[in-house]
Backbone as a printed PyTorch tensor [residue, N CA C, xyz], in Angstrom:
tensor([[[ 46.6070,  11.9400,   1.7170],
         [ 46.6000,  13.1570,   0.9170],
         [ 45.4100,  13.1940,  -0.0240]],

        [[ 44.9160,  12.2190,  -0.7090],
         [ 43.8070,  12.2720,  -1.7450],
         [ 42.5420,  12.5490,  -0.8160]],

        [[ 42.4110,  12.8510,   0.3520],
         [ 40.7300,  13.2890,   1.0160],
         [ 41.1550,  14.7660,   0.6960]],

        [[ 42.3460,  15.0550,   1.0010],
         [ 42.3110,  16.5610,   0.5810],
         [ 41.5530,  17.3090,  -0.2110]],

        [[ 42.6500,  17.1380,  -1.3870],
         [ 41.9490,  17.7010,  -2.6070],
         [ 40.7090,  18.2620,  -2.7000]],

        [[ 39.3850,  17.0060,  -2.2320],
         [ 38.4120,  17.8160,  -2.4970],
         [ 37.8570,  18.3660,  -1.4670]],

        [[ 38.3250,  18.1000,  -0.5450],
         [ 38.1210,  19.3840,   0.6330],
         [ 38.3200,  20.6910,   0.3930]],

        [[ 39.0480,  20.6430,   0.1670],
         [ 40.2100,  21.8820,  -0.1790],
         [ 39.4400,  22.9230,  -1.2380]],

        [[ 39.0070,  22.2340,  -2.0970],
         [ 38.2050,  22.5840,  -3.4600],
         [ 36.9030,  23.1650,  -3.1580]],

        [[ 36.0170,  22.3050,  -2.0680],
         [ 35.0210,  23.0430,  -2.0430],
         [ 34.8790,  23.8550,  -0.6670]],

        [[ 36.0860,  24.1590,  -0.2420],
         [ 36.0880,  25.0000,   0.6420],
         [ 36.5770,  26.3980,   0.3160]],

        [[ 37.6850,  26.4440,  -0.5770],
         [ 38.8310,  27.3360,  -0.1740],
         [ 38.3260,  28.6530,  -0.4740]],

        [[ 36.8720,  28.9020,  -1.1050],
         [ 36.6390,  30.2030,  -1.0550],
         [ 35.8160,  30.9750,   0.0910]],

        [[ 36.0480,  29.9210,   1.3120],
         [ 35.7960,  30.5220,   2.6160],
         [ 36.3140,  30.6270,   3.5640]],

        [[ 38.0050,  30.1870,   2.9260],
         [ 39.0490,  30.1460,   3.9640],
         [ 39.6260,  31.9150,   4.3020]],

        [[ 40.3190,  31.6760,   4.7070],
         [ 41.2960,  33.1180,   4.7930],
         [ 42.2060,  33.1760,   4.3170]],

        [[ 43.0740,  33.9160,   4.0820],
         [ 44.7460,  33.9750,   3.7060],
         [ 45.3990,  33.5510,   4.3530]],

        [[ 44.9890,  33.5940,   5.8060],
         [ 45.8450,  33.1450,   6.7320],
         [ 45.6650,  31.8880,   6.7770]],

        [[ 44.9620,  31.1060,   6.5020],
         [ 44.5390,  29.3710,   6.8250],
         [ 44.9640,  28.9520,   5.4030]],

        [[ 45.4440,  29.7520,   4.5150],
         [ 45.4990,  29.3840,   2.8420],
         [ 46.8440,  29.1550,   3.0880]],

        [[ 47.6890,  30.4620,   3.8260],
         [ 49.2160,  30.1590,   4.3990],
         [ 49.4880,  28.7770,   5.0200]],

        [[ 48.8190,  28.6420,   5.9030],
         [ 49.4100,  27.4780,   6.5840],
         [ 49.0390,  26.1810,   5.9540]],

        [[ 48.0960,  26.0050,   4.6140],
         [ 47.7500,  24.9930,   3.9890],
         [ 48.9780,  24.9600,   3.1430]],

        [[ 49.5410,  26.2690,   2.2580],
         [ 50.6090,  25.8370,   2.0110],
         [ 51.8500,  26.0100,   2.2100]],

        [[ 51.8040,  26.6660,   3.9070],
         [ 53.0410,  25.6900,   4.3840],
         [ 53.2770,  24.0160,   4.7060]],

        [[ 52.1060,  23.6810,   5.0880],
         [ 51.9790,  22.3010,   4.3550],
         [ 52.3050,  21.1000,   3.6190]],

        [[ 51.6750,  21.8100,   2.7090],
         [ 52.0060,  21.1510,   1.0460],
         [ 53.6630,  21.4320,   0.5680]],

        [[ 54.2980,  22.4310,   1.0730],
         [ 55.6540,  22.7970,   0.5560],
         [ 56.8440,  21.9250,   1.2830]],

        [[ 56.2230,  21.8930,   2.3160],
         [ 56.8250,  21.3200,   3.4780],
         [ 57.2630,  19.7390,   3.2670]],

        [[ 56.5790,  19.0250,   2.0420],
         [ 56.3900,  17.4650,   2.0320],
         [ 57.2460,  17.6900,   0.4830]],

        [[ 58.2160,  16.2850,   0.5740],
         [ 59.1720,  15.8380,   0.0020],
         [ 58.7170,  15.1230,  -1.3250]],

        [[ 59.2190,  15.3260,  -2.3400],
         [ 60.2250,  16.0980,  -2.6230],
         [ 60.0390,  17.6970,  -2.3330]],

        [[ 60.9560,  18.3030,  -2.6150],
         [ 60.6940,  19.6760,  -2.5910],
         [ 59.8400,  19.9710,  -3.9660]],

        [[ 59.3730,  21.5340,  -3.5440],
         [ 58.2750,  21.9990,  -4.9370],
         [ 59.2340,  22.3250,  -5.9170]],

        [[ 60.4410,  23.2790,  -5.3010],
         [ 61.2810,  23.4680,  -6.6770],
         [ 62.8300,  22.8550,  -6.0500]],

        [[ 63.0860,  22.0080,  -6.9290],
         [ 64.4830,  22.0390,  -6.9180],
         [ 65.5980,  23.2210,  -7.3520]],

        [[ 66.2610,  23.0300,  -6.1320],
         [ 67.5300,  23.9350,  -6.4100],
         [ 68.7070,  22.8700,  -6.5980]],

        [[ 69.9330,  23.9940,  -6.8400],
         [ 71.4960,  23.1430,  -6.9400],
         [ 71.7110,  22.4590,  -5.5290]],

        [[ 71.5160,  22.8010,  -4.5680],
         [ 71.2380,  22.6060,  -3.1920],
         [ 70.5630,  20.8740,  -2.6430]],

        [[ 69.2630,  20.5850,  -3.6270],
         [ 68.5950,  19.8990,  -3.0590],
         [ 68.6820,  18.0170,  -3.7780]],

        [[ 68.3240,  17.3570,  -3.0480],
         [ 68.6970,  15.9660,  -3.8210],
         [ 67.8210,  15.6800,  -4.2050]],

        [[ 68.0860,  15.4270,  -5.5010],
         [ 66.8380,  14.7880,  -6.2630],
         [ 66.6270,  13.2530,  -6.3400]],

        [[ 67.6380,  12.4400,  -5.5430],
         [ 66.9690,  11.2460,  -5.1540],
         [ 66.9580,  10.8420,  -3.7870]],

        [[ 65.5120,  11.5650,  -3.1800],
         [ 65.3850,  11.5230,  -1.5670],
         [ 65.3720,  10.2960,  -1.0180]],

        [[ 64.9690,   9.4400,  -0.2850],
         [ 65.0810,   8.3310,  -0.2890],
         [ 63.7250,   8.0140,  -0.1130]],

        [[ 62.7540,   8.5970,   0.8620],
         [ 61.5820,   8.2760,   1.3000],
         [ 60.6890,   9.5970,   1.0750]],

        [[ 60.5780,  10.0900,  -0.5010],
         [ 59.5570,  10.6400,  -0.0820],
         [ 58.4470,  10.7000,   0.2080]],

        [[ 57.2630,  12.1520,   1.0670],
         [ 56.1290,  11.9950,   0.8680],
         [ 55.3940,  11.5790,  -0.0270]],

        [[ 55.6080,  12.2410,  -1.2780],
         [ 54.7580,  12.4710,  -2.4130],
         [ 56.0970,  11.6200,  -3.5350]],

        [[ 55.5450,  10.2230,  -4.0700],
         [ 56.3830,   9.8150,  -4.8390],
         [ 55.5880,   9.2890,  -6.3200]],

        [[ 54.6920,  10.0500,  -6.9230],
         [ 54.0110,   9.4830,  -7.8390],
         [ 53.8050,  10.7060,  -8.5340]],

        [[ 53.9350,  10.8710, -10.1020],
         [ 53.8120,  12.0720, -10.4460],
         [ 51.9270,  12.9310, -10.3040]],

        [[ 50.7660,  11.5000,  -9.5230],
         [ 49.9180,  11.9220,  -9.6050],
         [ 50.1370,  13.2110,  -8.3510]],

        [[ 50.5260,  12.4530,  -7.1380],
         [ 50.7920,  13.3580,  -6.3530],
         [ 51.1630,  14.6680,  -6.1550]],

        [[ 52.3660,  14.9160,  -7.0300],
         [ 52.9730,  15.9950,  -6.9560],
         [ 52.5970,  16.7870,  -8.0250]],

        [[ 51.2810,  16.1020,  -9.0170],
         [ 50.2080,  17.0640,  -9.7940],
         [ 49.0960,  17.6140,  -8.6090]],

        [[ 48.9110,  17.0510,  -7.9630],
         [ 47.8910,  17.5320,  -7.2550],
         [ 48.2460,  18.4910,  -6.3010]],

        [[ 49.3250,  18.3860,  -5.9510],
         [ 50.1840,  19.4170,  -4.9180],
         [ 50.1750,  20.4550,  -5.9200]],

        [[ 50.9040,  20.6380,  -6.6960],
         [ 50.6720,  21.8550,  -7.3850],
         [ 49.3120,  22.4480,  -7.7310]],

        [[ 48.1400,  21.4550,  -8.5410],
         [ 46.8780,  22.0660,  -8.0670],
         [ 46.3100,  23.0290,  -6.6380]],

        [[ 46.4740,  22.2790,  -5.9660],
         [ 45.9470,  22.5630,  -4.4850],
         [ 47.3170,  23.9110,  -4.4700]],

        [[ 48.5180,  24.2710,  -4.3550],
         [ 49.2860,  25.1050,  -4.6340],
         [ 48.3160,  26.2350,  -5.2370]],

        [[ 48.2220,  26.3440,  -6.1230],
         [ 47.9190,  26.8980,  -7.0270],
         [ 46.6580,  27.4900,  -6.8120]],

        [[ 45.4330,  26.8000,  -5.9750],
         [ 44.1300,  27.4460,  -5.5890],
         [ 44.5520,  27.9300,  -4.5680]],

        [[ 45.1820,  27.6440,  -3.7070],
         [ 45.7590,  28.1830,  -2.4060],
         [ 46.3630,  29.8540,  -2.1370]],

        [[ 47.5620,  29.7590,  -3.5390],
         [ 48.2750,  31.0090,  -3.4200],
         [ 47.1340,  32.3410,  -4.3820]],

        [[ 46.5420,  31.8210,  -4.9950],
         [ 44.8540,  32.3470,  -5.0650],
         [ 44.1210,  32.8920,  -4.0940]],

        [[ 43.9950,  32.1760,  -3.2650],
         [ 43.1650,  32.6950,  -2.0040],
         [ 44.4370,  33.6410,  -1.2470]],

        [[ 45.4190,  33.0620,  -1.0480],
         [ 46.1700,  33.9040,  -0.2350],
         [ 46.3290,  35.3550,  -1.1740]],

        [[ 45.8430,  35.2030,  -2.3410],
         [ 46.1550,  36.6860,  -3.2050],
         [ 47.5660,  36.9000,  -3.6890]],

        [[ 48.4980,  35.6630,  -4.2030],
         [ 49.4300,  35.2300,  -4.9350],
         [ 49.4650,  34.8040,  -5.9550]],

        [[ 48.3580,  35.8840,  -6.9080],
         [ 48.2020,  35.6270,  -7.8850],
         [ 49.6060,  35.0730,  -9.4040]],

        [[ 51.0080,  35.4820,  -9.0640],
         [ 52.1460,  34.9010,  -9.9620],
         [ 52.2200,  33.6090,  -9.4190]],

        [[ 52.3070,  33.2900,  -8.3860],
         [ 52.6040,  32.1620,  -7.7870],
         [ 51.3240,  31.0870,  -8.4980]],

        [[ 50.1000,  31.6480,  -8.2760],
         [ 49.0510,  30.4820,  -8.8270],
         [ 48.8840,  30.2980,  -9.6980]],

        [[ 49.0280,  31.2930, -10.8100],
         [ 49.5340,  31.0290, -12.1080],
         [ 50.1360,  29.9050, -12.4810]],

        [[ 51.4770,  30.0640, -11.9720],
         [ 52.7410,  29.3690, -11.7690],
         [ 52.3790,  27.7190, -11.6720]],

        [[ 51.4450,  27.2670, -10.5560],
         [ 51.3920,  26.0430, -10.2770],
         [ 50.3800,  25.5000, -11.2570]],

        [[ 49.2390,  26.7110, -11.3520],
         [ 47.8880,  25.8840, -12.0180],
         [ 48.7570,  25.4760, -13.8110]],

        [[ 49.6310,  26.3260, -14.1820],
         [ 49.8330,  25.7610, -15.1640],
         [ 50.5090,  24.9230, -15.5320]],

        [[ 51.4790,  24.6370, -14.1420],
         [ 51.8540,  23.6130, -14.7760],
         [ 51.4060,  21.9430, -14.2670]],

        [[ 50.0450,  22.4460, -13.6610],
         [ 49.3980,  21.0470, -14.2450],
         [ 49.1520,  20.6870, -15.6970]],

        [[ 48.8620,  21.3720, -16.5100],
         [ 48.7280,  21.3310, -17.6480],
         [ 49.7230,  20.6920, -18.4670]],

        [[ 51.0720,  20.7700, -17.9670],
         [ 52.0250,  20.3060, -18.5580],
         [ 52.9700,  18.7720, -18.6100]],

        [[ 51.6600,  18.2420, -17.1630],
         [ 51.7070,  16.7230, -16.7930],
         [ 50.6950,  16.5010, -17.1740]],

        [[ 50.2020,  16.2790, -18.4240],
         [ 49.1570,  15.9540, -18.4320],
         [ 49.0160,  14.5700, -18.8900]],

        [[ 50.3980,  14.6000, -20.2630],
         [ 50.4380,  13.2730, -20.3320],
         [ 50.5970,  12.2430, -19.5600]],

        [[ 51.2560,  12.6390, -17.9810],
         [ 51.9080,  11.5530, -17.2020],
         [ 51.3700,  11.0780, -16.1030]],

        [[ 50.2170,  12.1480, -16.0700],
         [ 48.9530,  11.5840, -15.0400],
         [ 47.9650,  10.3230, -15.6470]],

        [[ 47.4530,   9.6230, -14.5950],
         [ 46.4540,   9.2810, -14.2910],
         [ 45.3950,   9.3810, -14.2100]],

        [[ 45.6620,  10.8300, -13.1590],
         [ 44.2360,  11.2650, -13.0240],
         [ 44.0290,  12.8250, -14.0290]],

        [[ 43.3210,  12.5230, -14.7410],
         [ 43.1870,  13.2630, -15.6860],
         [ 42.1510,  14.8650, -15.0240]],

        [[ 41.4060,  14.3930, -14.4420],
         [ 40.6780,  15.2040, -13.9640],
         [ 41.3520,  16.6590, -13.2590]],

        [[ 42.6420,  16.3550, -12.7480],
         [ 43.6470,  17.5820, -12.5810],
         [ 43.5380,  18.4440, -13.2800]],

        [[ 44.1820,  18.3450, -14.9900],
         [ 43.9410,  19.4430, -15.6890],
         [ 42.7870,  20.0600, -15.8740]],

        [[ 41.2430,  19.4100, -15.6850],
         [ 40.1910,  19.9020, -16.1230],
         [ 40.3500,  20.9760, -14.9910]],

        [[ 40.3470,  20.8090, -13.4640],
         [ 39.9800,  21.1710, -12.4130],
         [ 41.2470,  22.7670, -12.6080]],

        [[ 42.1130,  22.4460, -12.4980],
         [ 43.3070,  23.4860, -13.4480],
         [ 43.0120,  24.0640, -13.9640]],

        [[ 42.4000,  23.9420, -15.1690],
         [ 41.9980,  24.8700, -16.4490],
         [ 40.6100,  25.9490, -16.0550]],

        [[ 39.8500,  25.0620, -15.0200],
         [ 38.9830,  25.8800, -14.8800],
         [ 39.2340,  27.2180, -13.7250]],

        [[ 40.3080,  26.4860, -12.3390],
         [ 40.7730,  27.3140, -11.8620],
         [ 41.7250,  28.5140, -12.4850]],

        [[ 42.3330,  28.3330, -13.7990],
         [ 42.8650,  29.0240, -14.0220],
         [ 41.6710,  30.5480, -14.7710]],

        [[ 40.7120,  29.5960, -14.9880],
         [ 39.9990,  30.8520, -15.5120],
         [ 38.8300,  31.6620, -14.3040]],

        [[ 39.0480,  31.4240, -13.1710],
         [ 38.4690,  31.9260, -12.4080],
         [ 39.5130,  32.9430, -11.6630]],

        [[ 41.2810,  32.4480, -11.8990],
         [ 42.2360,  33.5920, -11.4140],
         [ 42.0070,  34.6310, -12.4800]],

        [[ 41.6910,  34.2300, -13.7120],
         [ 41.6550,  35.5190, -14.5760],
         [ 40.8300,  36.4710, -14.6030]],

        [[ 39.7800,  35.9650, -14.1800],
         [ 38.3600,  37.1980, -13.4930],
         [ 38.5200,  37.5830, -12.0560]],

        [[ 39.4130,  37.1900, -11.2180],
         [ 39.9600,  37.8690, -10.2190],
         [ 40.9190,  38.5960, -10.1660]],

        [[ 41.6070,  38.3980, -11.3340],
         [ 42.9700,  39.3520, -11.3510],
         [ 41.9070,  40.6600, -11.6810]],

        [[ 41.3970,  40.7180, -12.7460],
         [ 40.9000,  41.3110, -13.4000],
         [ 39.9750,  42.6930, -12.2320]],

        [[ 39.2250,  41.6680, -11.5070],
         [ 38.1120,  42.2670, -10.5600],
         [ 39.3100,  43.1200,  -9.8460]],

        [[ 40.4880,  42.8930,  -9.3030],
         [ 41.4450,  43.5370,  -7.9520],
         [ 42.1340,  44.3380,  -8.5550]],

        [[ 41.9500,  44.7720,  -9.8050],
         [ 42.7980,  45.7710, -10.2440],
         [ 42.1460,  46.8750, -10.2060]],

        [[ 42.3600,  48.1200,  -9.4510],
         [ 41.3830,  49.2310,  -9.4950],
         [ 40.9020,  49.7030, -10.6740]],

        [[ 40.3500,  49.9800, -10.9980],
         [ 39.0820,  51.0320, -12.4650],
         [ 39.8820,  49.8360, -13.1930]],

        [[ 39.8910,  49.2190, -13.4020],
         [ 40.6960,  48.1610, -14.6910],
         [ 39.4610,  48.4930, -15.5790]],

        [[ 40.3660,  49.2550, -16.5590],
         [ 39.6850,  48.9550, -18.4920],
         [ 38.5070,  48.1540, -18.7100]],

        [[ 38.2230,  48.4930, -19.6050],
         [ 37.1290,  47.9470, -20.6620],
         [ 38.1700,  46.5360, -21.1810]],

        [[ 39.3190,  46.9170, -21.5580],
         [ 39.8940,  45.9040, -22.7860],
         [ 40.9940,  45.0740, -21.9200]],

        [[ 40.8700,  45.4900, -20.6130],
         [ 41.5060,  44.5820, -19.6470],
         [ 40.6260,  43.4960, -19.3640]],

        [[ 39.4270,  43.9310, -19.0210],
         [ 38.2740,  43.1620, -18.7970],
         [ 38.2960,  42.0950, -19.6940]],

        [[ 38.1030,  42.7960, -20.9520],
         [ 37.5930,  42.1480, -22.4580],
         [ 38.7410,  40.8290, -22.5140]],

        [[ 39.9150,  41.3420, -22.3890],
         [ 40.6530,  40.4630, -22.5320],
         [ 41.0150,  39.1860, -21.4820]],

        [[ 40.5680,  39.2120, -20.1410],
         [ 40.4760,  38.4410, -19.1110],
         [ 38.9430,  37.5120, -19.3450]],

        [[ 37.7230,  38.2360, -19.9460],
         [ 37.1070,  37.4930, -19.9560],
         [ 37.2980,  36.9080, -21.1290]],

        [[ 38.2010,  36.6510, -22.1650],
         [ 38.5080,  35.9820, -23.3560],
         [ 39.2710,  34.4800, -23.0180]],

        [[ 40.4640,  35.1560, -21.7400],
         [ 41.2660,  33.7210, -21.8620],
         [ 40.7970,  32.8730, -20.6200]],

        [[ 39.5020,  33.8920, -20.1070],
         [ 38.6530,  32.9380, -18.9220],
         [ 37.8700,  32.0860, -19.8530]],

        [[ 37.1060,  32.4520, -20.7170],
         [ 36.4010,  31.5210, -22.0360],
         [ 37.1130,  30.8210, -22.2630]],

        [[ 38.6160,  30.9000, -22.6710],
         [ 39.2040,  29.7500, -23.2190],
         [ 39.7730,  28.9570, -22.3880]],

        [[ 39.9220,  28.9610, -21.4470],
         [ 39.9310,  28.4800, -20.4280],
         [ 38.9400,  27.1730, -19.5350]],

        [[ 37.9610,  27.6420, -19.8020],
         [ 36.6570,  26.7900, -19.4080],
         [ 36.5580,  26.3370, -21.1530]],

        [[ 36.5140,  26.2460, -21.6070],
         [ 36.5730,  25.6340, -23.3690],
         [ 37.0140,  24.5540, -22.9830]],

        [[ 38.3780,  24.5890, -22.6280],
         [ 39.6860,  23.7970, -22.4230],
         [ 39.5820,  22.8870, -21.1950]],

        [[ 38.2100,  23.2580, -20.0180],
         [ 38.2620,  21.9600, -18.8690],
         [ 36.6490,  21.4200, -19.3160]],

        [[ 36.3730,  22.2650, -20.4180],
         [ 34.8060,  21.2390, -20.8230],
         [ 35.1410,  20.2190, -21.6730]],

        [[ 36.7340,  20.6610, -22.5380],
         [ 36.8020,  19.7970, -23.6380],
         [ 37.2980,  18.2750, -23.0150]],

        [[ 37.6390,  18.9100, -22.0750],
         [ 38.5660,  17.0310, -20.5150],
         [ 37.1550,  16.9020, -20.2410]],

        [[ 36.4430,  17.4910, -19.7980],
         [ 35.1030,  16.5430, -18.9820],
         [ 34.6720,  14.8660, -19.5330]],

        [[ 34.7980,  14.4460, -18.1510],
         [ 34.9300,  12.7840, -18.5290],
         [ 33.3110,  12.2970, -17.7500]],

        [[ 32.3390,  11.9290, -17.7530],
         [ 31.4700,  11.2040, -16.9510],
         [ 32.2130,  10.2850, -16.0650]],

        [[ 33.3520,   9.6380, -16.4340],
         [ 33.7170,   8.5040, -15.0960],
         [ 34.8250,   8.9960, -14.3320]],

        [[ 35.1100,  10.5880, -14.0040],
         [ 35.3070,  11.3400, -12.9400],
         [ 34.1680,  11.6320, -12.0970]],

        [[ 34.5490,  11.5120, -10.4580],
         [ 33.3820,  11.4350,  -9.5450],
         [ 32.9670,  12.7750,  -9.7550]],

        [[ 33.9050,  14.0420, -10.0230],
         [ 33.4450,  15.4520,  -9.3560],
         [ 33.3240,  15.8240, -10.9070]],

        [[ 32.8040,  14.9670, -11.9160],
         [ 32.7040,  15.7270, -13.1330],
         [ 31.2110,  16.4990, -12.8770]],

        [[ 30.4800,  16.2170, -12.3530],
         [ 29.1080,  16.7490, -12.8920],
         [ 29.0360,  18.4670, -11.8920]],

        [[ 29.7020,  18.1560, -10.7570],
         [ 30.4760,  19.1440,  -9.7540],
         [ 30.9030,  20.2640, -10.4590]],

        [[ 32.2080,  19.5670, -10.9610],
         [ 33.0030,  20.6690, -12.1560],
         [ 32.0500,  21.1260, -12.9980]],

        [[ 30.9250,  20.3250, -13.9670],
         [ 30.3170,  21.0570, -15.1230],
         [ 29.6670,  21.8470, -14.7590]],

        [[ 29.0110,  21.6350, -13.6660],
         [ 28.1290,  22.7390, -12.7220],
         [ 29.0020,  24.4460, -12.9710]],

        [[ 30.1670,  23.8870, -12.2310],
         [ 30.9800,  25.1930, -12.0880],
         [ 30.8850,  25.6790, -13.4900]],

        [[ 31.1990,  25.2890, -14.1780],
         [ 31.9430,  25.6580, -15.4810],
         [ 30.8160,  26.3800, -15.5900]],

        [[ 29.3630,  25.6460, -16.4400],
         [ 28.0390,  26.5530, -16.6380],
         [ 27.9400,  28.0370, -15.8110]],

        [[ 28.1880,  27.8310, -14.5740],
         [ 27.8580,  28.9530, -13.7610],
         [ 28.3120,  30.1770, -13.6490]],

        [[ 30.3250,  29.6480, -13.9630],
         [ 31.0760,  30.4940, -14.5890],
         [ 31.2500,  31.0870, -16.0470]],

        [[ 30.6340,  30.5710, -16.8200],
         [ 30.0320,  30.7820, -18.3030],
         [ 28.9320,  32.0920, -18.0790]],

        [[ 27.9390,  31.7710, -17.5700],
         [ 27.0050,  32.5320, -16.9170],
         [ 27.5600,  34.0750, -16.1050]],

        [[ 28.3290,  33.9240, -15.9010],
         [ 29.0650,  35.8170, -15.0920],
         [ 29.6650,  35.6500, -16.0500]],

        [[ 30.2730,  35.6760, -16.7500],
         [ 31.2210,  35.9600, -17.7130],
         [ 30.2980,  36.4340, -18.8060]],

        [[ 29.0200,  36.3700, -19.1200],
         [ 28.2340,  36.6440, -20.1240],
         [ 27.3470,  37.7850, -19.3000]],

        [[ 27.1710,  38.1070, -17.9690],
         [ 26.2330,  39.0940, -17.4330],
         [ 27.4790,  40.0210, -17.6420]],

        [[ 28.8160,  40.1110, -17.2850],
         [ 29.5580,  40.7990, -17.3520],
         [ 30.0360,  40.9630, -18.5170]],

        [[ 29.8580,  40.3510, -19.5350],
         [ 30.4230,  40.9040, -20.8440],
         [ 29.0840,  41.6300, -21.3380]],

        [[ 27.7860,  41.7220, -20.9530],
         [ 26.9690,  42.4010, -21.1580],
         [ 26.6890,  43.6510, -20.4400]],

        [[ 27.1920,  43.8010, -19.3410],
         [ 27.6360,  45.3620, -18.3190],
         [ 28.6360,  45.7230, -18.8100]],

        [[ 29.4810,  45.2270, -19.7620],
         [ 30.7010,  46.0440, -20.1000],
         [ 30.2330,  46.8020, -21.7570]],

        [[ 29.3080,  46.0380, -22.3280],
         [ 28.5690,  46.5600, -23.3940],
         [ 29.8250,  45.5340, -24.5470]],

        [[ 30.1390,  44.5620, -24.3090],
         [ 31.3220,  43.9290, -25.0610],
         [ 30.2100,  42.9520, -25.7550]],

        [[ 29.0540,  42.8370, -25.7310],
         [ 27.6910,  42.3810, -26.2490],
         [ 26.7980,  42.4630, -26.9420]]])
């Protein structure tokens, strides 16, 4: 499972919806389940994924996935709550990678909404800023894909400032 991840990452904005589907039928598919119900046992015996790094990263990869598929509640849903293992990971680099995906769903929500506002905008490119704030403030040098990520981040800093300057929010 860990070659994934960054496959996944620097691909998925050339996948389809349809190949985003079956990535996470996938990922849903492997034990434990994503959400427990009254239904399901919560002490499986053998699961796939038995480390809470794991089943942070499943939700990452979740979370860019139902993105591409254009499930935008759903990616919400997962990217944040990497954020909320943060203490119990390992790999720390999750939340950075999280935080930044989360601010790239917010300039896509934003973009797919027809004539969307001035102050829809304004306000998507605010919690996209804080957002990338929040995976520059994790940037670690002894993560492999940090310099990867900072790249992104800068670049996404960069449209977010041509576009807050076409919106006249400048």
């Amino acid at each position: 499972m860990w070659a994934v991840p960054l496959t996944v990452w620097n691909t998925h904005s050339r996948i389809t919806p349809t190949i985003a589907q079956a990535h996470i039928d996938n990922l849903v598919a492997l034990s434990p389940p994503v959400i427990s119900g009254p239904n399901s046992s919560s002490g499986e015996k053998n699961p796939e994924l038995d480390t809470v790094d794991e089943l942070v990263v499943r939700d990452l990869l979740l979370g860019i996935l139902y993105r591409v598929a254009g499930d935008y509640v759903l990616s919400r849903k997962y990217l944040e709550a990497v954020a909320l293992k943060e203490t119990e990971v390992e790999g720390k680099w999750t939340v950075q990678v999280a935080k930044f995906e989360l601010a790239v769903l917010d300039l896509r929500q934003a973009s797919r909404e027809p004539n969307s506002a001035r102050d829809k905008w304004q306000a998507a490119l605010k919690a996209a800023t804080a957002h990338l704030d929040q995976a520059a403030a994790r940037s670690n040098a002894n993560v492999d894909l940090s310099s990867r990520l900072d790249s992104r981040i800068v670049l996404l800093r960069d449209e977010i400032e041509v576009k807050s300057l076409a919106l006249g929010l400048k």
